[in-house]
VMD Tcl script that builds the backbone (N, CA, C; Angstrom):
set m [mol new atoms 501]
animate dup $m
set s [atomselect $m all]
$s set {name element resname resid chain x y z} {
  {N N UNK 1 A 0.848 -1.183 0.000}
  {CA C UNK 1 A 0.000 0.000 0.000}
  {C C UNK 1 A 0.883 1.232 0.000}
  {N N UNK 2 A 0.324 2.258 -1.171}
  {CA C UNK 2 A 1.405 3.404 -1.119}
  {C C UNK 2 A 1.052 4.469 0.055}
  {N N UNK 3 A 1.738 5.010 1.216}
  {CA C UNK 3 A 1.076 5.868 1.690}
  {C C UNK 3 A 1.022 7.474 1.100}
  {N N UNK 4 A 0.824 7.646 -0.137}
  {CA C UNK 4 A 0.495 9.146 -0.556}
  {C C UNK 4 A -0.499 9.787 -0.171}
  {N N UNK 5 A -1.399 8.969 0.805}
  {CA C UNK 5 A -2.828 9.778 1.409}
  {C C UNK 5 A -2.472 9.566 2.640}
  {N N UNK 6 A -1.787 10.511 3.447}
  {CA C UNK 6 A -1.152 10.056 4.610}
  {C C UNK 6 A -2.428 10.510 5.405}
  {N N UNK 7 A -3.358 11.608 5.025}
  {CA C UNK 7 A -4.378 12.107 5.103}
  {C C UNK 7 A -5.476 11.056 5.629}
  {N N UNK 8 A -5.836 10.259 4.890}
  {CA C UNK 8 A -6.350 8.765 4.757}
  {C C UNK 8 A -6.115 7.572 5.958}
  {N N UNK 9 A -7.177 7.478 6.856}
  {CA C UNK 9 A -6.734 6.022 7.512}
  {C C UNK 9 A -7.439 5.056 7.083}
  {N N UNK 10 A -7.275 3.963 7.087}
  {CA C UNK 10 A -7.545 2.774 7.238}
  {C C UNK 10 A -8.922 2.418 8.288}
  {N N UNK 11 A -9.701 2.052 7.334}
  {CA C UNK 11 A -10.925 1.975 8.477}
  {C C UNK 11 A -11.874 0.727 8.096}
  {N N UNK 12 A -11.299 -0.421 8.563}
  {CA C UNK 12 A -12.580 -1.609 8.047}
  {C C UNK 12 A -11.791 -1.557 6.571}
  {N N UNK 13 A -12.953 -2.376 5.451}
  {CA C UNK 13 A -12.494 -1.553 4.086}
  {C C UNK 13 A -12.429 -0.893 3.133}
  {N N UNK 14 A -12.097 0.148 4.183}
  {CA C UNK 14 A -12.497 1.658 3.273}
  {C C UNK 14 A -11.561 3.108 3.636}
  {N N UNK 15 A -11.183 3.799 3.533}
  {CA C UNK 15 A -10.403 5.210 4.570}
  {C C UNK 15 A -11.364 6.156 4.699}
  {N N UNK 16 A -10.848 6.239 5.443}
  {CA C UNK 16 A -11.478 7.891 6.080}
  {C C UNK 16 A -10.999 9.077 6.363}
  {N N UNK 17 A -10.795 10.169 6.806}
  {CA C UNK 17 A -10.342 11.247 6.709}
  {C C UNK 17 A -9.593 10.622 7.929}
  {N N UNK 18 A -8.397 11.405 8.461}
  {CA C UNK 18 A -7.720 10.897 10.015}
  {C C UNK 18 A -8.640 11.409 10.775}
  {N N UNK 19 A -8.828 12.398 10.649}
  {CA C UNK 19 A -9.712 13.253 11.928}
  {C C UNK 19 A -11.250 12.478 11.757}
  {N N UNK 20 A -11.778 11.847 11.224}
  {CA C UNK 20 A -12.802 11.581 11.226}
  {C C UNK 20 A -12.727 10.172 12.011}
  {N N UNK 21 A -11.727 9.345 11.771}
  {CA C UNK 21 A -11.080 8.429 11.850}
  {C C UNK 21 A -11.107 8.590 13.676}
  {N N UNK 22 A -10.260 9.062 13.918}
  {CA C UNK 22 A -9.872 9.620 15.367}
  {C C UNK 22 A -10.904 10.041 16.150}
  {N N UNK 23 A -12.277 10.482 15.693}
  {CA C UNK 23 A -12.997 10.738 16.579}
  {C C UNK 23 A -14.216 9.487 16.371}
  {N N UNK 24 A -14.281 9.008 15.515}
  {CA C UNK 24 A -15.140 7.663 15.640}
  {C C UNK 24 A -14.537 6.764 16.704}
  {N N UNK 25 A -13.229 6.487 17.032}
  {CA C UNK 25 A -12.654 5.948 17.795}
  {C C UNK 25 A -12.489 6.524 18.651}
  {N N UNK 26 A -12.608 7.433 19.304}
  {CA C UNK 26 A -12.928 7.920 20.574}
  {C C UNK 26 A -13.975 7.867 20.911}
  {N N UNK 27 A -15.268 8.057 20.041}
  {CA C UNK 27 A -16.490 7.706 20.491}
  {C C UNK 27 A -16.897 6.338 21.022}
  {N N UNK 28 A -16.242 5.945 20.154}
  {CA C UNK 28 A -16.637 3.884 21.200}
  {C C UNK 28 A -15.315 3.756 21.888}
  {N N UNK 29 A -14.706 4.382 22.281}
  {CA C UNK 29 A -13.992 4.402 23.365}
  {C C UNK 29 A -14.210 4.811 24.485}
  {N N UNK 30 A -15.233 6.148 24.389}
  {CA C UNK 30 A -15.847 6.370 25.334}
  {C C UNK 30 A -17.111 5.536 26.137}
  {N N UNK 31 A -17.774 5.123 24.884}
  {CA C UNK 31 A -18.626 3.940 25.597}
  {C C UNK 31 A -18.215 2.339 25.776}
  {N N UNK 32 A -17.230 1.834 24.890}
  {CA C UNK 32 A -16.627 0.490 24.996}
  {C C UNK 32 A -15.371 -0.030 25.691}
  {N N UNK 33 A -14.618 0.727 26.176}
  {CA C UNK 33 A -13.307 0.949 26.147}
  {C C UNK 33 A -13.219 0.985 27.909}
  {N N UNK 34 A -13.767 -0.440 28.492}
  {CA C UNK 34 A -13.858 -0.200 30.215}
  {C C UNK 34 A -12.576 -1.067 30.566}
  {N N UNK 35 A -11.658 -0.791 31.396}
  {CA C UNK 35 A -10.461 -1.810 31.485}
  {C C UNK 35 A -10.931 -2.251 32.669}
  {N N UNK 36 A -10.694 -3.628 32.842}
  {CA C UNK 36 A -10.916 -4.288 34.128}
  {C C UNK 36 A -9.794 -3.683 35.231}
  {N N UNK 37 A -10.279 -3.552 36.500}
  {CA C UNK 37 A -9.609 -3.513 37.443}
  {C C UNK 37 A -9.280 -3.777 38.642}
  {N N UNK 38 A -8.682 -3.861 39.512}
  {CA C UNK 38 A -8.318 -4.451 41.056}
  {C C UNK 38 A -7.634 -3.970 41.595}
  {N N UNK 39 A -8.572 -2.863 42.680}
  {CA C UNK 39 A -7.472 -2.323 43.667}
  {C C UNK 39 A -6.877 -0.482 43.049}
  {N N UNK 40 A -7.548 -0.399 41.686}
  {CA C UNK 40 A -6.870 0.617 41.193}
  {C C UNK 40 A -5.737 0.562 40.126}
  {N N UNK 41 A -5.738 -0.800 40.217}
  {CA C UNK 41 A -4.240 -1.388 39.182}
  {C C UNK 41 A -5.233 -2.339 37.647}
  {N N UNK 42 A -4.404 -1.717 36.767}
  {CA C UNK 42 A -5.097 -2.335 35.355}
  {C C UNK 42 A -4.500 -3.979 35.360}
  {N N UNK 43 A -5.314 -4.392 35.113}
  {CA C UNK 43 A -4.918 -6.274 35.210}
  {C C UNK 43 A -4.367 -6.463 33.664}
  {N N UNK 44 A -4.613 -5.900 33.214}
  {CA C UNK 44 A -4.264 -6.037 31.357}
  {C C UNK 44 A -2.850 -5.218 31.221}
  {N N UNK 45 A -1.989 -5.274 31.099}
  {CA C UNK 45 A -0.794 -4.506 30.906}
  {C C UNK 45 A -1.081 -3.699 29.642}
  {N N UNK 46 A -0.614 -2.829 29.740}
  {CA C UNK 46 A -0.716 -1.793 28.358}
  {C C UNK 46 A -0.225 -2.118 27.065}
  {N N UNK 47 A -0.229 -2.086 25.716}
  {CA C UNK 47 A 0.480 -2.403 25.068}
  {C C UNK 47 A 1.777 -1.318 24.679}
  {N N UNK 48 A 2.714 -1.584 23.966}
  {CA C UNK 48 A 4.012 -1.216 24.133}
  {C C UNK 48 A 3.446 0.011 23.282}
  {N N UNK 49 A 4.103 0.912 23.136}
  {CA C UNK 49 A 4.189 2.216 22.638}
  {C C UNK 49 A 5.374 2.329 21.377}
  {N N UNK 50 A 4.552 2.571 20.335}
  {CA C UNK 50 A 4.868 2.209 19.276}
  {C C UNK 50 A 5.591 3.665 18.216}
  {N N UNK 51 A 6.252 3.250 17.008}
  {CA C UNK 51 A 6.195 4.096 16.455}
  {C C UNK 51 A 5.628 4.351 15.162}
  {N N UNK 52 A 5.468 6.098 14.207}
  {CA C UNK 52 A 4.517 5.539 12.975}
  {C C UNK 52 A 4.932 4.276 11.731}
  {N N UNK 53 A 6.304 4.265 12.037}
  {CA C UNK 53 A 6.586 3.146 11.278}
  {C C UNK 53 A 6.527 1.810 11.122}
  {N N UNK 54 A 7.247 1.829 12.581}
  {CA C UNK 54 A 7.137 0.357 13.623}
  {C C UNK 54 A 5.055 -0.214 13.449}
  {N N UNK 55 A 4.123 1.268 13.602}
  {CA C UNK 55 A 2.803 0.597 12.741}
  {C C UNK 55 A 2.597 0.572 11.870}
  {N N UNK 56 A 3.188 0.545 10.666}
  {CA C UNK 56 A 3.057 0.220 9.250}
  {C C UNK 56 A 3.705 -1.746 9.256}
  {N N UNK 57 A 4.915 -1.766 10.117}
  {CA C UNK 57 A 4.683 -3.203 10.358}
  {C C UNK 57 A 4.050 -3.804 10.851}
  {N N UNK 58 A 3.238 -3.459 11.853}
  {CA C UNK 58 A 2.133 -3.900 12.867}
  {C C UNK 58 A 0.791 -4.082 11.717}
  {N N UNK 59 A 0.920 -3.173 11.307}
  {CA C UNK 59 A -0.409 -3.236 9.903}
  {C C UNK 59 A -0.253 -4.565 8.995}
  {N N UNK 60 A 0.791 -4.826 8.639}
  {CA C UNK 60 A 1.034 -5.722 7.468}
  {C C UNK 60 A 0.682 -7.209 8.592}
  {N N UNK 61 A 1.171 -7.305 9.692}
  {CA C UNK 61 A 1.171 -8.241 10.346}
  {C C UNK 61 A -0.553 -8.643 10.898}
  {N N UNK 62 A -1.142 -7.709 10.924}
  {CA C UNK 62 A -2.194 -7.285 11.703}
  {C C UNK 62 A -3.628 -7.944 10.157}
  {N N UNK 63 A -2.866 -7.427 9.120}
  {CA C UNK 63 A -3.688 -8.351 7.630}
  {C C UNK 63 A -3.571 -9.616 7.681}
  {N N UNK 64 A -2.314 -9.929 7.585}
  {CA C UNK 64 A -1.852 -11.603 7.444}
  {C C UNK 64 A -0.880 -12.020 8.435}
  {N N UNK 65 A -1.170 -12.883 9.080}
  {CA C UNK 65 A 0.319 -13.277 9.849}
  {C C UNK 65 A 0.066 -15.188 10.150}
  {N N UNK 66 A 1.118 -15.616 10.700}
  {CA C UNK 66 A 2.546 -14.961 10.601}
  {C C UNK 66 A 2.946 -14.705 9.288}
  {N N UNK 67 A 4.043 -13.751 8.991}
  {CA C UNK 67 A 4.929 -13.452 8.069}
  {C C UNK 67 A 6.015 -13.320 7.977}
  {N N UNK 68 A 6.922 -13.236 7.093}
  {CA C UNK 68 A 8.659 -14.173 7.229}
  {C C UNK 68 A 8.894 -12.606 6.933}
  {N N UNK 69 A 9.878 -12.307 6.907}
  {CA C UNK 69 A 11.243 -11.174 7.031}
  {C C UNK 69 A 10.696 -10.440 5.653}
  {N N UNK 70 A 10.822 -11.365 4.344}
  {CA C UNK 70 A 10.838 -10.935 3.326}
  {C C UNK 70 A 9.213 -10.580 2.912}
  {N N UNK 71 A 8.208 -11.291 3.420}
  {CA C UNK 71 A 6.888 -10.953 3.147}
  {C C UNK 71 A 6.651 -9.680 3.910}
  {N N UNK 72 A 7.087 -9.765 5.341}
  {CA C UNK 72 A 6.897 -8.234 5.853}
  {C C UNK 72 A 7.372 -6.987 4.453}
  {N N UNK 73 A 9.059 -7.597 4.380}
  {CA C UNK 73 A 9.322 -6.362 3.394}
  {C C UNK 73 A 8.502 -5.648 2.075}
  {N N UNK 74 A 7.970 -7.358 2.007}
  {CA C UNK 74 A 7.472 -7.116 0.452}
  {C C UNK 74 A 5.990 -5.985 0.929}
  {N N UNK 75 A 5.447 -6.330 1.808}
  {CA C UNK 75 A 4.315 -5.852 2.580}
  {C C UNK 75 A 4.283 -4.037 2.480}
  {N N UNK 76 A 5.689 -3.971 2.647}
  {CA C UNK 76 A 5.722 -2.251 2.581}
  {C C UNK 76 A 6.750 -1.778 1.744}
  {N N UNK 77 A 6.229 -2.447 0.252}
  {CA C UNK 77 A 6.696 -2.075 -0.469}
  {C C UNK 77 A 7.031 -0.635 -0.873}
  {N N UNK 78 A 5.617 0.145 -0.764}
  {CA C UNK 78 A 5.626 1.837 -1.017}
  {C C UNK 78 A 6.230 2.566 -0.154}
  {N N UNK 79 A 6.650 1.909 0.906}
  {CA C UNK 79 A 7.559 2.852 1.679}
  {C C UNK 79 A 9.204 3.260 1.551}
  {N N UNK 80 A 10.007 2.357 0.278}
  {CA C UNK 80 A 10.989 3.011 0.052}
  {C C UNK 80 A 12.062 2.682 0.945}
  {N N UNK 81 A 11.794 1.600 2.298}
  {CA C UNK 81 A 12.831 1.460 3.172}
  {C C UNK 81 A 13.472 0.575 2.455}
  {N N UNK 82 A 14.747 0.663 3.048}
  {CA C UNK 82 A 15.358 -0.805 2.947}
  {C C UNK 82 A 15.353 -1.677 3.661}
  {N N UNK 83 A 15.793 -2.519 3.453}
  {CA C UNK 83 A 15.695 -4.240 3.985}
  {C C UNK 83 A 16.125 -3.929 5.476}
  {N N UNK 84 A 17.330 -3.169 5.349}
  {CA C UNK 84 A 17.710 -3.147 6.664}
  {C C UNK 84 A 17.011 -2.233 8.116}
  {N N UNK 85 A 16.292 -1.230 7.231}
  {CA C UNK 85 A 15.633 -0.598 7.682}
  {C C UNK 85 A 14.193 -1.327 8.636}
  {N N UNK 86 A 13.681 -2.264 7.426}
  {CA C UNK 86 A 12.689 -2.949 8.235}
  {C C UNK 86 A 13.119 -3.829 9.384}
  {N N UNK 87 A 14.622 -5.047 9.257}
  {CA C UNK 87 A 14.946 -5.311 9.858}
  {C C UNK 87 A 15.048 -4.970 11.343}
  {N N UNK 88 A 15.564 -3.569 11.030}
  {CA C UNK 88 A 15.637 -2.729 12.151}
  {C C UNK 88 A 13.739 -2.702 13.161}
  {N N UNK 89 A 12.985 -2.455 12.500}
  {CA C UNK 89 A 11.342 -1.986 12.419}
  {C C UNK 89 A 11.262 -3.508 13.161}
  {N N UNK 90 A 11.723 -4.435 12.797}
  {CA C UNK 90 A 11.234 -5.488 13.440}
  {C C UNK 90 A 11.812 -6.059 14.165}
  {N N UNK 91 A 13.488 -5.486 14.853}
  {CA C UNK 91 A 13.878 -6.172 15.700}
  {C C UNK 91 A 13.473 -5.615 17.236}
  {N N UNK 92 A 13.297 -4.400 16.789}
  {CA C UNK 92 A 12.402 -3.045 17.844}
  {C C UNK 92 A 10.885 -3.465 18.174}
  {N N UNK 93 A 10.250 -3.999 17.259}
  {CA C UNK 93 A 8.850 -4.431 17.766}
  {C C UNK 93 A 8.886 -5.685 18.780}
  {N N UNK 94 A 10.059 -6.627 18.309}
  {CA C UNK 94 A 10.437 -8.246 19.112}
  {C C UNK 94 A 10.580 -7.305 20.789}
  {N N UNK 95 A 11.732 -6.574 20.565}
  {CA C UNK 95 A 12.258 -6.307 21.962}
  {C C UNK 95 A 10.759 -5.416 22.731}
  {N N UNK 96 A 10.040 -4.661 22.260}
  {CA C UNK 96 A 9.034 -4.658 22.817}
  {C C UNK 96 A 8.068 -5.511 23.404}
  {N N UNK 97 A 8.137 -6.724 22.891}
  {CA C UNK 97 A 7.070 -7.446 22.669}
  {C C UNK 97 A 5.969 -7.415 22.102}
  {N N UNK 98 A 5.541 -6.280 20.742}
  {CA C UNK 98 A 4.626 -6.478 20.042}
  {C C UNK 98 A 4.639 -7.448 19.242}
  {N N UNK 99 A 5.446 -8.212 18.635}
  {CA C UNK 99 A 5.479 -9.411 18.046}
  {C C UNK 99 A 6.645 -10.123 18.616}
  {N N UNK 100 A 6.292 -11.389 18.200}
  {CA C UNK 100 A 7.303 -12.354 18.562}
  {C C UNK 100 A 7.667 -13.140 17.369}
  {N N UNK 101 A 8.576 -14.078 17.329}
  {CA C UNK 101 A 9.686 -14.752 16.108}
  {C C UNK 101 A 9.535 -16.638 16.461}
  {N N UNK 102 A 8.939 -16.536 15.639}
  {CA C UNK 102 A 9.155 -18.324 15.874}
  {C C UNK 102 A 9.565 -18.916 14.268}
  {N N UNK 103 A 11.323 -19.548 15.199}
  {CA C UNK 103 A 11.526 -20.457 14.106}
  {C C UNK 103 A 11.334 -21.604 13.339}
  {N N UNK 104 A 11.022 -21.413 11.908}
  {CA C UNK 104 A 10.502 -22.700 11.258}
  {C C UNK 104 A 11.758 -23.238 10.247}
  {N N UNK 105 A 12.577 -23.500 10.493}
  {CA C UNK 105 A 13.542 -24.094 9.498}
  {C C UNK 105 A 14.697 -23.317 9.147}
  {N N UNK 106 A 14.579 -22.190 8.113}
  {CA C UNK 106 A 16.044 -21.584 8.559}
  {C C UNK 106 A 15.042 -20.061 8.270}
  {N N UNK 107 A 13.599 -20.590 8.425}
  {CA C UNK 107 A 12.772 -19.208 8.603}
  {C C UNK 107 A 12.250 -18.209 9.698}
  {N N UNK 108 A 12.562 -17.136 10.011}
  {CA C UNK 108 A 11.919 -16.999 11.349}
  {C C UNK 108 A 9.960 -16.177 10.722}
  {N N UNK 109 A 9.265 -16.845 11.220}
  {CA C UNK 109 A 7.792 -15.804 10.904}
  {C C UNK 109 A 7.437 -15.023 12.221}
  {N N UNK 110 A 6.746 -14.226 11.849}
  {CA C UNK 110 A 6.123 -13.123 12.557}
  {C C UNK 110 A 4.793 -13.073 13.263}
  {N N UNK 111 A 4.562 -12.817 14.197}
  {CA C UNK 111 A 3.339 -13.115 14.903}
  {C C UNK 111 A 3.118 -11.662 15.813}
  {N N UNK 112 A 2.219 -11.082 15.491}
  {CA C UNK 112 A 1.924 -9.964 16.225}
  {C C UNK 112 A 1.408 -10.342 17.975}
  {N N UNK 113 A 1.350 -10.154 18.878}
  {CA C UNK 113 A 0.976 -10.502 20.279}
  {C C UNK 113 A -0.004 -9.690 20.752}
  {N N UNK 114 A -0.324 -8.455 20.048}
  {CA C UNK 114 A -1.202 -7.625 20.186}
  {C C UNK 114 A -2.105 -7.426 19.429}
  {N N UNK 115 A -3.295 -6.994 19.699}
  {CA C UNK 115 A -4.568 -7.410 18.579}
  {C C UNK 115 A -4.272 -5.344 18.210}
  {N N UNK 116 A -4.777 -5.150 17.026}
  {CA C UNK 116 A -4.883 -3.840 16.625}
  {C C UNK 116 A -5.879 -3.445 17.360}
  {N N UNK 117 A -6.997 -3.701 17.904}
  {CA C UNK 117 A -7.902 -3.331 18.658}
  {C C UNK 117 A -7.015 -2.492 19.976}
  {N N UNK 118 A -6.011 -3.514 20.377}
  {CA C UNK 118 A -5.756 -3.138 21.799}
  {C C UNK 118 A -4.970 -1.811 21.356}
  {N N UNK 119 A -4.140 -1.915 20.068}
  {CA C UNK 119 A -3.157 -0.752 19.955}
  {C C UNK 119 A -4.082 0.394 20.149}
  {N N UNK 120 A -5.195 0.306 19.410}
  {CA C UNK 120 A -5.545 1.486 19.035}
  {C C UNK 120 A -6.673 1.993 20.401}
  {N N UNK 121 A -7.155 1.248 21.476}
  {CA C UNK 121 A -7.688 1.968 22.283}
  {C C UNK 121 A -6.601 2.546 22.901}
  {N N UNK 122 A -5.246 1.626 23.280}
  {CA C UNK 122 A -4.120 2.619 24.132}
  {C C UNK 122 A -3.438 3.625 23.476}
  {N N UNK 123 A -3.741 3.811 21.855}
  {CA C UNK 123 A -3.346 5.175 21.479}
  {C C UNK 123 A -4.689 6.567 21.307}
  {N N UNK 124 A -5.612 5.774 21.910}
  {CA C UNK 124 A -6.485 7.090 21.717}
  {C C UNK 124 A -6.752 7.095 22.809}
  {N N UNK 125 A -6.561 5.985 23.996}
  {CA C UNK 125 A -6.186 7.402 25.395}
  {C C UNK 125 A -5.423 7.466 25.857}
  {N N UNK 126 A -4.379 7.400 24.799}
  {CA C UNK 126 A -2.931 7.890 24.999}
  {C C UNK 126 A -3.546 9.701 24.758}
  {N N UNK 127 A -3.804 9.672 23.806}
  {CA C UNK 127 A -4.443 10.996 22.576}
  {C C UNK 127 A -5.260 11.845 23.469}
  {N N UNK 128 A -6.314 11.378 23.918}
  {CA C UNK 128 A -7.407 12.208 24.766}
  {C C UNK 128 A -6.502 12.378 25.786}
  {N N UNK 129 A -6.131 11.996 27.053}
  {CA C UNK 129 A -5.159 12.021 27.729}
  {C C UNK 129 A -4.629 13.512 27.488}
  {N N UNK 130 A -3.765 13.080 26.525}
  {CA C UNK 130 A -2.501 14.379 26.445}
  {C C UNK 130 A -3.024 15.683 25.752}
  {N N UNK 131 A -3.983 15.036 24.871}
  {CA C UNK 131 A -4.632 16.915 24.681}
  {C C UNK 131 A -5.644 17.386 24.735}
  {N N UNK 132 A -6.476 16.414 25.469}
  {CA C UNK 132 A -8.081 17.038 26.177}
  {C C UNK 132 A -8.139 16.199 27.691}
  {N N UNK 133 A -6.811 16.233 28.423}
  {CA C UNK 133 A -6.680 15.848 29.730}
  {C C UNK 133 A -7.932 14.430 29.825}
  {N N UNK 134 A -8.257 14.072 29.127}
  {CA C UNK 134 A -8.843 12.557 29.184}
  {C C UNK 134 A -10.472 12.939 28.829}
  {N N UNK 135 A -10.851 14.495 28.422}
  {CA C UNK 135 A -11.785 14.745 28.186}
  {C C UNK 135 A -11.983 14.334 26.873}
  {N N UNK 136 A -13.604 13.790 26.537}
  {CA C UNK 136 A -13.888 13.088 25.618}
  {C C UNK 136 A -14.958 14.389 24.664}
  {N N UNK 137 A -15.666 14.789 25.324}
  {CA C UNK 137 A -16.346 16.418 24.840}
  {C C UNK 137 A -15.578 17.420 24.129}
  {N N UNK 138 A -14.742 17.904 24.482}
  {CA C UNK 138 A -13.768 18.891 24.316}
  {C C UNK 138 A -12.768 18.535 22.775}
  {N N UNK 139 A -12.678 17.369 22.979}
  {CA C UNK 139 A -11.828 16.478 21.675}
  {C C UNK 139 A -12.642 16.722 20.236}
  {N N UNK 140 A -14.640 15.951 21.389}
  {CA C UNK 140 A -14.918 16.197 20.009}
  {C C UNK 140 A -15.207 17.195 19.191}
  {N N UNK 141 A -16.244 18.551 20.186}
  {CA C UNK 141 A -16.425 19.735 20.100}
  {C C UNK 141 A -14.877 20.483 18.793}
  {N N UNK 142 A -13.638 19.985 19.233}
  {CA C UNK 142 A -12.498 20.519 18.642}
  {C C UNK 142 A -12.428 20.554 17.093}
  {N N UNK 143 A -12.592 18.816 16.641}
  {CA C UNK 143 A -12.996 18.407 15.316}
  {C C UNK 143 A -14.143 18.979 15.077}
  {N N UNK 144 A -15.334 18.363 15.564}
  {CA C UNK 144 A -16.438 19.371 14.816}
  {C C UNK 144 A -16.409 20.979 14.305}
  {N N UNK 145 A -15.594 21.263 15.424}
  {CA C UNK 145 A -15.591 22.963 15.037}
  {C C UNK 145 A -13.893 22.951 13.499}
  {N N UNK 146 A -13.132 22.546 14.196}
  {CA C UNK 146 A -12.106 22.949 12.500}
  {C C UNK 146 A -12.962 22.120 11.081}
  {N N UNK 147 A -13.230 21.260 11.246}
  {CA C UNK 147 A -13.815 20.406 9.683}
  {C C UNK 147 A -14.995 20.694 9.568}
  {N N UNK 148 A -14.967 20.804 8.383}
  {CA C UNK 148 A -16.524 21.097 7.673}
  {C C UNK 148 A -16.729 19.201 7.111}
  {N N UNK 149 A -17.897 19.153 8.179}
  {CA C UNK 149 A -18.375 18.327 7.848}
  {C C UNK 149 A -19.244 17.526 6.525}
  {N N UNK 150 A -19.267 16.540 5.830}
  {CA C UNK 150 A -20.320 16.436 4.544}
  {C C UNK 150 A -21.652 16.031 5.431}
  {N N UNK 151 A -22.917 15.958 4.441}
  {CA C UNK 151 A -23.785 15.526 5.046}
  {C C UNK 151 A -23.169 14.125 5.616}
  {N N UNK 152 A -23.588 13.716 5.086}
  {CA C UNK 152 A -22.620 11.628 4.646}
  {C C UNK 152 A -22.194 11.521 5.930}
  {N N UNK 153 A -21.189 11.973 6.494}
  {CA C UNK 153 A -20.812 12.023 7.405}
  {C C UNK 153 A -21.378 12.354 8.981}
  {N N UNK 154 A -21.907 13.092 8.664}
  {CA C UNK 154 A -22.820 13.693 9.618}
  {C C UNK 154 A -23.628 12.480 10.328}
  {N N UNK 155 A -24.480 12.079 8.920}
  {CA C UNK 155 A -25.134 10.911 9.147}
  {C C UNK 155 A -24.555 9.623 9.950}
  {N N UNK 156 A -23.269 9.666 9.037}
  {CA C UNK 156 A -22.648 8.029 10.165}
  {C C UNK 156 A -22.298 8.649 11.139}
  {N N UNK 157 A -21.993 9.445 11.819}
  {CA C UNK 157 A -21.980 9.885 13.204}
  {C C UNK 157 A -22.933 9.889 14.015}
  {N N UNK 158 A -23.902 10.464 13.342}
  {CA C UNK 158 A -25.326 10.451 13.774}
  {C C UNK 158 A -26.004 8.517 13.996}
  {N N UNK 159 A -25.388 8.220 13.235}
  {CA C UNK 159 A -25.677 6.473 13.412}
  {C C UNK 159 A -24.736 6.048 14.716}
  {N N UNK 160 A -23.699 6.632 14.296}
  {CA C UNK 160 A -22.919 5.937 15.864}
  {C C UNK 160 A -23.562 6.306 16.991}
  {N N UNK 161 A -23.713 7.377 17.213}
  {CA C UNK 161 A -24.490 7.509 18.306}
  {C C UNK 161 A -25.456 7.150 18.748}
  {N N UNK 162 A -26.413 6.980 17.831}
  {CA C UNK 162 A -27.953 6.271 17.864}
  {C C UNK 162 A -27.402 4.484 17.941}
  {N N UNK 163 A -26.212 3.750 17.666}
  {CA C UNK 163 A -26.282 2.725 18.449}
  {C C UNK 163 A -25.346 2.479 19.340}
  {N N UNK 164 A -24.546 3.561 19.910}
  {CA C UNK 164 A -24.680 3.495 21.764}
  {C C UNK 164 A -25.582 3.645 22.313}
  {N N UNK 165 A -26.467 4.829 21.838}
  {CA C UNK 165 A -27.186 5.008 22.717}
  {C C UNK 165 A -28.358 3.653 23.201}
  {N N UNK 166 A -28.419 2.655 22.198}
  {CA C UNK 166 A -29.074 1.516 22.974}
  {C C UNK 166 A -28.503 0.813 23.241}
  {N N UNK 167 A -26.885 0.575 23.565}
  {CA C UNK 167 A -25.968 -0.017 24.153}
  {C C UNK 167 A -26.443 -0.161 25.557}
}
mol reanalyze $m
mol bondsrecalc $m
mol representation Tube
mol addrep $m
């Protein structure tokens, strides 16, 4: 996948604007997004804290896995890195523990340990967190007010809400 619409996320299968993107996912974060707890302490450990690149491998892994060294590479093709570069991308995700390496012969494949689900609730309250102090109003109020919304849009928002609200 080329990223020339850096603009563009990935949503199901289809993109969306980022900002549109970002606040749909805060919205069922706000209503889905309950971490179990005990005592005040999260029982689920966080997932590792990633970078935008390091998730472009997480992406490829996150489509198909496991995947060998060279399928990752081939995976991000439009990005122009080199071999060693990804190498690098994936020896940084191992030592995190977002994926792990299991050898099959003189192959090692790839196995992500983290579901994209989990990445992406701990980066959007990573997100709310740091620039609406964990406020979920204020975030959205922010987007609504810079983007001009389409109708279209309006509408699937207007749908998200209408099915929390019988959540």
């Amino acid at each position: 996948m080329s990223f020339k619409y850096r603009h563009l996320q990935p949503c199901g299968n289809f993109f969306l604007p980022s900002w549109l993107t970002c606040v749909i996912l805060l919205l069922n974060l706000a209503y889905a997004c309950k971490r179990t707890t005990a005592g005040g302490k999260t029982l689920k450990p966080d997932p590792p804290k990633i970078s935008e690149a390091e998730w472009q491998v997480m992406s490829a892994l996150w489509r198909k896995s496991p995947l060998s060294f060279s399928e990752i590479n081939d995976a991000l093709e439009g990005s122009d890195w080199s071999p060693k570069t990804v190498g690098t991308l994936i020896r940084r995700l191992v030592e995190k523990g977002a994926i792990r390496s299991e050898s099959q012969g003189k192959t090692n494949l790839y196995h992500p340990t983290v579901t994209e689900d989990q990445m992406l609730t701990a980066e959007s309250e990573s997100f709310l967190s740091r620039f609406f102090g964990g406020q979920l109003n204020p975030m959205v109020a922010h987007f609504f007010e810079k983007e001009k919304l389409s109708k279209k849009e309006i509408e699937e928002i207007k749908k998200l809400i209408e099915r929390m609200e019988e959540k």
